[in-house]
Structure formats: C-alpha cells, structure tokens
MDAnalysis code that builds the backbone (N, CA, C; Angstrom):
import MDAnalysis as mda
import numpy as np

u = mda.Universe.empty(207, n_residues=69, atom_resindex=np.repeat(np.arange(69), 3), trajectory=True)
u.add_TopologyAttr("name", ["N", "CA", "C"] * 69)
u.add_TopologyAttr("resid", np.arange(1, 70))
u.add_TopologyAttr("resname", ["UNK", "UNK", "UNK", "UNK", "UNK", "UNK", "UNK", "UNK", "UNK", "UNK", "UNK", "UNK", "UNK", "UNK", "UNK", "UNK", "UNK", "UNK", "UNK", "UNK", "UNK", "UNK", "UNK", "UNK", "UNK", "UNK", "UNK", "UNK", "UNK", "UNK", "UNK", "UNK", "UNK", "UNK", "UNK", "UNK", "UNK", "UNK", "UNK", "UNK", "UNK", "UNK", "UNK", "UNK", "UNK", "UNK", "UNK", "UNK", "UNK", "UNK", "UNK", "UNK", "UNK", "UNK", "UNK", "UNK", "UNK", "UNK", "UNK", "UNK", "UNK", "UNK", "UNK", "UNK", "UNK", "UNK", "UNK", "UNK", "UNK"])
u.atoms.positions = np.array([
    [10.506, -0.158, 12.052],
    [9.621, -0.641, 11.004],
    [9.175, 0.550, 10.142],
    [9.104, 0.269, 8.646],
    [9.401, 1.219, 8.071],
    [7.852, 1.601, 7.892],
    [6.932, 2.370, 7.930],
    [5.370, 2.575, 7.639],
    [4.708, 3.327, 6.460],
    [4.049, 3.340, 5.886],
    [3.676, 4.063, 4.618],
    [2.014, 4.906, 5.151],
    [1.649, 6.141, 4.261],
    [0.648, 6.527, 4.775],
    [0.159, 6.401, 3.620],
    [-1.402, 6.674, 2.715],
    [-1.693, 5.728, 1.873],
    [-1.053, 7.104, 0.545],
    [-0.608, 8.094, 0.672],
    [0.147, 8.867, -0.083],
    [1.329, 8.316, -0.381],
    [2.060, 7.670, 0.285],
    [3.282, 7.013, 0.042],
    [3.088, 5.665, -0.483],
    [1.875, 4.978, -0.355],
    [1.720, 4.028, -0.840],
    [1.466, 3.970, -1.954],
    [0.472, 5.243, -2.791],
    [-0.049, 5.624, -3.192],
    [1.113, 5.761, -4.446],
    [1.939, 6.512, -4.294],
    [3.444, 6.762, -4.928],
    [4.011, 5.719, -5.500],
    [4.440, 4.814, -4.404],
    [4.505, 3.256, -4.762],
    [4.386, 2.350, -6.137],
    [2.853, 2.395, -5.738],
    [2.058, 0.980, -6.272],
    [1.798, 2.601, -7.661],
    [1.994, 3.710, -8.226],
    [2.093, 4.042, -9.080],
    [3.505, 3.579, -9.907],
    [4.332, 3.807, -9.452],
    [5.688, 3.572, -9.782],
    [6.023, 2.415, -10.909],
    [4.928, 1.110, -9.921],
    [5.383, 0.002, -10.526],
    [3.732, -0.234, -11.734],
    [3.197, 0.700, -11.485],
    [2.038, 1.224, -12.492],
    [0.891, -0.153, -11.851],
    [0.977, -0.238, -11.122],
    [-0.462, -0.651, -10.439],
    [-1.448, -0.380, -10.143],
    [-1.889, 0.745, -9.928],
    [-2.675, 1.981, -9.657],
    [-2.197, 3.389, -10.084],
    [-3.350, 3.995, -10.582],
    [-3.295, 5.232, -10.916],
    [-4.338, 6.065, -9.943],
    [-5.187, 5.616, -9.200],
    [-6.234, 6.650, -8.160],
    [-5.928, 6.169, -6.691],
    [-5.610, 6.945, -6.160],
    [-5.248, 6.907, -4.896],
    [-6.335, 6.353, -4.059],
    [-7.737, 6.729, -4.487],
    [-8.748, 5.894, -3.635],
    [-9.059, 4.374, -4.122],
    [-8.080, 3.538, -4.898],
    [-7.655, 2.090, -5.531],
    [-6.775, 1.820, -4.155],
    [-6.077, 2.763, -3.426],
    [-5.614, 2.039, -1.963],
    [-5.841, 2.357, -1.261],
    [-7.290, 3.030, -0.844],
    [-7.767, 3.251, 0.120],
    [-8.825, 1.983, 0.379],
    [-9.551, 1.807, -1.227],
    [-10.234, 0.873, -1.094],
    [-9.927, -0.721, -0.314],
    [-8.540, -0.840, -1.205],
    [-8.091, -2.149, -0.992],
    [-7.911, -2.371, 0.528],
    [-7.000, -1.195, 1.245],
    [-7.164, -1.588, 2.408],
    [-8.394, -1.505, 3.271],
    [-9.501, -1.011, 3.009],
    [-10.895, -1.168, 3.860],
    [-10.913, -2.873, 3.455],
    [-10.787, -3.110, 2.310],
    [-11.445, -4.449, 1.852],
    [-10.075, -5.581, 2.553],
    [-9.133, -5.326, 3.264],
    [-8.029, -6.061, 3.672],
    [-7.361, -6.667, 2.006],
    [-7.307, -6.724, 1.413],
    [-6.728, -6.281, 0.082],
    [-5.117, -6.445, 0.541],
    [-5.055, -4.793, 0.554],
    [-3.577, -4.565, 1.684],
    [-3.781, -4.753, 3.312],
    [-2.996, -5.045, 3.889],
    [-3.214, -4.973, 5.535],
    [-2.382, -3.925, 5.631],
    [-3.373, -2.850, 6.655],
    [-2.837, -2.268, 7.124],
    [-3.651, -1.849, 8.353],
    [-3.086, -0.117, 9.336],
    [-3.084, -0.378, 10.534],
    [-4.512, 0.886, 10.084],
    [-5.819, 0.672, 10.501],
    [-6.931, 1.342, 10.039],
    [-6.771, 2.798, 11.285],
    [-6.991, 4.115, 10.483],
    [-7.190, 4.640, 11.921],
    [-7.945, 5.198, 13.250],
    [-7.251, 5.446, 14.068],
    [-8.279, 5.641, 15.365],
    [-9.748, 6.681, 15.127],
    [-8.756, 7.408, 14.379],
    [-9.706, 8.803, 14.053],
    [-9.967, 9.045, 12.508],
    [-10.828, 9.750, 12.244],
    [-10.636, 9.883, 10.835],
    [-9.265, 10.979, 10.214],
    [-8.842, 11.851, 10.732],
    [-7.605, 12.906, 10.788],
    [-6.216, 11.867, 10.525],
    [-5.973, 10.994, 11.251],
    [-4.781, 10.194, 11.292],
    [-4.915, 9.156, 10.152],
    [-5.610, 8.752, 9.547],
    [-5.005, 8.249, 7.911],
    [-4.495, 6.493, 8.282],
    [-4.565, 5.843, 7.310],
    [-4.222, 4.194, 7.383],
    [-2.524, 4.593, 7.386],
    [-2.003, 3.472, 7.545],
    [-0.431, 3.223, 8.054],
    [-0.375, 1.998, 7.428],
    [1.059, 1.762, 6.298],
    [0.940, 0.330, 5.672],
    [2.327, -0.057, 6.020],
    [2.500, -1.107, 6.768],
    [3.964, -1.660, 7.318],
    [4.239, -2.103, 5.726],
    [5.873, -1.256, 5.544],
    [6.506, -1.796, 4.224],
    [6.170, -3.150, 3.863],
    [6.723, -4.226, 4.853],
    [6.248, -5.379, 4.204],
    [4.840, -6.080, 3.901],
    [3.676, -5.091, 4.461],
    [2.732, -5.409, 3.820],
    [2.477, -5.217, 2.199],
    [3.248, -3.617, 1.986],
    [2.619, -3.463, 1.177],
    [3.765, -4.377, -0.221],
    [4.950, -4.603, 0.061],
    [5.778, -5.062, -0.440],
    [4.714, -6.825, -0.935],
    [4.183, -7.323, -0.079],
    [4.219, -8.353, -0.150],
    [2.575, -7.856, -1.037],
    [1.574, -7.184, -1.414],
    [1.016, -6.891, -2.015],
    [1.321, -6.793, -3.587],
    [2.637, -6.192, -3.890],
    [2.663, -5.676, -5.190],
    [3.763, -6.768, -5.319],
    [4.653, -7.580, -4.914],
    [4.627, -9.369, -5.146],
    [3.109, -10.192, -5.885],
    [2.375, -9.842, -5.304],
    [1.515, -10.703, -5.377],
    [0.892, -9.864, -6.650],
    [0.710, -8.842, -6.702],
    [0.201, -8.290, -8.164],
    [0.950, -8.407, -9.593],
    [2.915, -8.459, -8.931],
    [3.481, -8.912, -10.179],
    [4.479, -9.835, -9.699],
    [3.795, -10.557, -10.113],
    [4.445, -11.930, -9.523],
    [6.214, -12.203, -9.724],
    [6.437, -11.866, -11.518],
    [7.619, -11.735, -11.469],
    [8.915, -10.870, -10.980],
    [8.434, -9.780, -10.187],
    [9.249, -9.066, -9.703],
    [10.039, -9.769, -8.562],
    [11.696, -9.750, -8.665],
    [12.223, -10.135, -7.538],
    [12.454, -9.187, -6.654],
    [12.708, -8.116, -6.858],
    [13.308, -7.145, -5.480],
    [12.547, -5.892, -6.008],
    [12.126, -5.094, -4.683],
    [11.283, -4.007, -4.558],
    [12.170, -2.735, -3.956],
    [12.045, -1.855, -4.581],
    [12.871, -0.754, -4.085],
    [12.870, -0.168, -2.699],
    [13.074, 0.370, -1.783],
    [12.940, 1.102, -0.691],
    [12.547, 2.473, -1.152],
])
C-alpha cells in the first residue's frame, strides 16, 4: 500500500492546484477532511493511504478521470 507523508501529499494536491499551503493538509486531515493514519508521536508525521488521498482530490475535481501515481 502505497502511503503519503503530508509533504508528498502536499506535492500532490499542489500539482492538480488544490492547495498552495501545506498546513491546508494538515488541517484537513485533523478535521478528517482527508483520512489518514494520525501520529503516535508528534516526530512521526500523518501517513495518507494513496487511495485516500486519491479519492479526496476526486471529490475536489470531480471531473478528473485518472490520477497520476
């Protein structure tokens, strides 16, 4: 399973110009927004299973059919 840390997500959801501040996906996932895996510690950072976040930026542009890897 492929996992994102919110830097890679971060990369992402810029790409397809959804966000421009990296704390726009930090937020979302505190707020379950995105699901992802919250962490144990503060050092180890959120973890976003690809298809969460895939199925996020679906839902932000609806018309997109296929999402890059």
């Amino acid at each position: 399973m492929t996992m994102y840390t919110v830097d890679g997500a971060f990369e992402k959801l810029k790409e397809y110009k959804i966000t421009t501040h990296k704390e726009s996906v930090r937020r979302w996932l505190r707020q379950g927004i995105i699901q992802g895996i919250a962490p144990s510690y503060r050092k180890e950072g959120w973890l976003i299973p690809k298809e969460n976040l895939d199925d996020f930026i679906k839902k932000r542009l609806p018309n997109i059919h296929t999402i890059g890897g």
